[in-house]
C-alpha positions in Angstrom: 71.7 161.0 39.3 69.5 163.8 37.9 66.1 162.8 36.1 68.0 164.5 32.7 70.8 162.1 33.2 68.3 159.4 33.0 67.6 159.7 29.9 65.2 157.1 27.7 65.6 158.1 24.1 64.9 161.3 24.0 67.0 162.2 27.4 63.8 162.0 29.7 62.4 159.7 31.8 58.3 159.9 32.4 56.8 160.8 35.6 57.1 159.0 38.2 53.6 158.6 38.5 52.8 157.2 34.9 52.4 153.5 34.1 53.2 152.2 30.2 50.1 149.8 29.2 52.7 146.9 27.5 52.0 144.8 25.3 50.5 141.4 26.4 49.8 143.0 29.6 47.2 140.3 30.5 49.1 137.3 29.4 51.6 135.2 31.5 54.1 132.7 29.6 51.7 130.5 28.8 49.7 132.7 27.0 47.1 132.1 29.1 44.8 135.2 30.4 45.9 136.4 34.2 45.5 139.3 36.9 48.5 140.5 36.7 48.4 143.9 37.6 50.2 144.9 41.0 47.5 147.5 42.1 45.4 147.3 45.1 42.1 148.3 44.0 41.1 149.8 47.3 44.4 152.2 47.6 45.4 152.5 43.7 49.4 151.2 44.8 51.0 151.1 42.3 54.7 150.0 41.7 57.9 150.8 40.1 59.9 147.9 39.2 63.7 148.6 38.8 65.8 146.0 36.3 69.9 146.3 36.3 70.9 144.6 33.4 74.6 144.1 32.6 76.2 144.3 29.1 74.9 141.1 27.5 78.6 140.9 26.2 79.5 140.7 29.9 76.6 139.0 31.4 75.6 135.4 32.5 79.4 134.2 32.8 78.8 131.3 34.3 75.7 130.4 31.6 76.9 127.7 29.3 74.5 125.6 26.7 76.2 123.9 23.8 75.0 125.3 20.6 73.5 128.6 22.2 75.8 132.1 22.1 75.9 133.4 25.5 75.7 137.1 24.5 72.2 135.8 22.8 71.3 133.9 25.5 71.8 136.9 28.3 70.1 139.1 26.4 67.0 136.6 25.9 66.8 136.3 29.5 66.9 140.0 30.6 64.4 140.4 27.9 62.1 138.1 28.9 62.2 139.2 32.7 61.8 142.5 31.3 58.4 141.8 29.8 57.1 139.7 32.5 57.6 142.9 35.0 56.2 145.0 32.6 52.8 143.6 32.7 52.6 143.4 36.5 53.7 147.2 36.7 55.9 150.4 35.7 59.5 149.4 34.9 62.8 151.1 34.5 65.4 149.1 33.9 68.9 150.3 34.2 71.7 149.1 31.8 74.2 150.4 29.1 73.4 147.4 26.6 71.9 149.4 23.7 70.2 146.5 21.8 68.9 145.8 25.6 67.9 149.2 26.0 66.3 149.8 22.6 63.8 146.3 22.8 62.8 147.2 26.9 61.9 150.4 25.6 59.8 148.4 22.9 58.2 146.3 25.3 56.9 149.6 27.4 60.0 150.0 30.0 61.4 153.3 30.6 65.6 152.9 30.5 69.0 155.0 32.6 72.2 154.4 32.0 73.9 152.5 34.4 76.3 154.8 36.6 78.8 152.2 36.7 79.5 151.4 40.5 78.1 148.2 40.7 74.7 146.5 41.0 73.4 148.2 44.1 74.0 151.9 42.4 72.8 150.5 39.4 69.5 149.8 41.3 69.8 152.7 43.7 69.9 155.2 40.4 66.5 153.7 38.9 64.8 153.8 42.4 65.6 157.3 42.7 63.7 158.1 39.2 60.9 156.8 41.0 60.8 158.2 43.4 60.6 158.1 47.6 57.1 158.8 47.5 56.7 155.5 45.5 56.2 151.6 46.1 59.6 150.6 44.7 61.1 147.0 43.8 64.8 145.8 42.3 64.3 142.9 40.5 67.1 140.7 38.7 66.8 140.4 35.6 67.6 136.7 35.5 64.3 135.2 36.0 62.9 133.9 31.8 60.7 132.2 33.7 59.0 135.1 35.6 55.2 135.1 35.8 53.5 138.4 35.9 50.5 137.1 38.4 53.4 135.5 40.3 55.3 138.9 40.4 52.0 141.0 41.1 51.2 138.6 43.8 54.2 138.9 45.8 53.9 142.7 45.3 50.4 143.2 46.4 52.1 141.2 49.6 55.1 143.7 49.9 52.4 146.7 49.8 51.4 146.2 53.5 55.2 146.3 54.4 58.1 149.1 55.0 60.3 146.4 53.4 59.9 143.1 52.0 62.7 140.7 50.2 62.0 137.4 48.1 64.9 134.8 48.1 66.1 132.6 45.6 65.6 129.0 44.7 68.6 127.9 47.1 67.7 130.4 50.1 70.7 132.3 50.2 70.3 134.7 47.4 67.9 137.6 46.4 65.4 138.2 43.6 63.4 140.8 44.4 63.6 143.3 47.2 61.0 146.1 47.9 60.2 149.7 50.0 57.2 151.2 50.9 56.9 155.4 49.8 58.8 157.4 52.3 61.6 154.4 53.3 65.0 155.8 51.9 66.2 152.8 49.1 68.8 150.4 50.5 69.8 147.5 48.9 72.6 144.7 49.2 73.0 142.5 46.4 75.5 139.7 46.0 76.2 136.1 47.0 74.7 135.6 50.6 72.4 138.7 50.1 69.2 137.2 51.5 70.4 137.5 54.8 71.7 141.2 54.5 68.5 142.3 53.1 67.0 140.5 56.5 69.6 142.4 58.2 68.1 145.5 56.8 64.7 145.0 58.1 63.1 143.5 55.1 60.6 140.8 55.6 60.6 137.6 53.5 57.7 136.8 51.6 56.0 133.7 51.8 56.6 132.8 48.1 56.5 129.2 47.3 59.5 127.4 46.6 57.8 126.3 42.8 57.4 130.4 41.9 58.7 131.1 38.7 59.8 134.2 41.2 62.5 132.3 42.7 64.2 130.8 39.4 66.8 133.1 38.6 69.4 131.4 36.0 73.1 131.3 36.6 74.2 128.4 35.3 72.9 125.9 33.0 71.5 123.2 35.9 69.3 126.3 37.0 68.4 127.3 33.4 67.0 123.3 33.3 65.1 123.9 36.5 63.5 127.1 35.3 62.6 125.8 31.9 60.4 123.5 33.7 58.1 126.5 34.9 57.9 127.5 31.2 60.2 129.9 30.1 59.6 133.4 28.1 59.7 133.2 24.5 63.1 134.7 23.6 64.5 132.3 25.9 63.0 129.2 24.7 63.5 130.4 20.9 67.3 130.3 21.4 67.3 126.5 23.2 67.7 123.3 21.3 64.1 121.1 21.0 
C-alpha cells in the first residue's frame, strides 16, 4: 500500500518520523499523572503503534452485556485502547469504521483504510507507513483497560530486542507484538498466536499477569476481569452501575 493510499482525511499520512502530542498525554485511566512516554531518553526511540480495528458493526461477536448495544460497546473499546496508545506514542490505526476513524483522528491517531485481507495485512499496511527504519508495534485494539505507563513500559523493554511479543491473559493469545528498525514486519495473529509469534523469533516480555496489557475483551467474563483494572471512560460510560 502506497503512503497516498493511506490516506487520514485529507489523503495523507504524516511522516513517519512525527509524533501527535494527544490529549491527556500524561494521564493513565485513573486520571492520575504517569511517565508514559515510550522514549528512551538516552537514544530518543521512539515508537509507532499500529491499531486494526474492525467495523464496529462487525466487531466484538462474541461481546454480550444485557442492556449495552454491541456496535456501541466495540467502538468504546477500540476507542479507549486508542487513546491509551496514543499517550505512550505515535499511532496509526488501521480500519474502515468511519465514526472510528473520525474520533482516533480526534484523539491524535493518524488512520489507513484497511486493505481488506485480514488482520495480519491490516497490521502489515500500517507498519509499512511507518516505516522499516522505525520501532514498530501491532496492538489489538481490545484492551479498555490499557495503561499508557503499562504500554510504554513493555515498549521501552521491546527497544533492546529485534522482536518482542506480549501474550494475553490466558497465555495462548497475542496483544502486542513488536520489531526493532531494519527487521522486515511479520506478524501472525489469531487463536493460538502466542506461540507462532515465538516461532518467529519474538521474545516474550516479562509483563505481569495483573497488566492492564494483557486484558484484551472477548467476551463478557473477560470484560468483568478487565473492568477490575479500571476501564477507559467510553467503556465504563456505556456499562450499567
Amino acid at each position: 500500500m502506497s503512503a497516498a493510499a493511506g490516506a487520514a482525511g485529507s489523503g495523507r499520512v504524516p511522516n513517519a518520523g512525527s509524533t501527535p502530542s494527544p490529549p491527556g498525554a500524561d494521564r493513565g485511566n485513573t486520571g492520575e499523572a504517569v511517565e508514559t512516554k515510550a522514549i528512551d531518553p538516552a537514544s530518543g526511540t521512539r515508537w509507532t503503534i499500529v491499531i486494526p480495528v474492525k467495523p464496529a458493526t462487525h466487531g466484538k461477536s462474541r461481546l454480550r452485556v444485557p442492556g449495552v448495544g454491541r456496535e456501541q460497546l466495540a467502538r468504546a473499546i477500540a476507542l479507549d485502547t486508542i487513546a491509551a496508545a496514543a499517550a505512550a506514542a505515535r499511532v496509526i490505526v488501521v480500519t474502515d469504521d468511519e465514526q472510528t476513524a473520525r474520533e482516533a483522528r480526534a484523539l491524535g491517531a493518524d488512520v489507513c483504510p484497511d486493505p481488506g485481507a485480514g488482520l495480519d495485512a491490516a497490521v502489515a499496511a500500517g507498519a509499512s507507513l511507518a516505516g522499516s527504519d522505525a520501532y514498530r508495534a501491532a496492538l489489538l485494539g481490545d484492551l479498555p483497560a490499557l495503561r499508557p505507563d503499562q504500554l510504554a513500559a513493555a515498549l521501552r523493554e521491546a527497544a533492546s530486542l529485534p522482536r518482542a511479543v506480549v501474550a494475553d491473559a490466558d497465555g495462548t493469545g497475542t496483544t502486542l507484538v513488536t520489531a526493532a528498525p531494519g527487521m522486515p514486519w511479520a506478524s501472525a495473529f489469531g487463536d493460538g498466536s502466542f506461540a507462532r509469534h515465538v516461532a518467529l523469533g519474538c521474545v516474550a516480555l516479562g509483563v505481569p499477569d495483573t497488566s492492564s496489557l494483557r486484558r484484551d475483551v472477548d467476551t463478557a467474563a473477560q470484560l468483568a476481569a478487565a473492568s477490575a483494572l479500571g476501564l477507559g471512560p467510553r467503556t465504563s460510560a456505556l456499562l450499567p452501575g
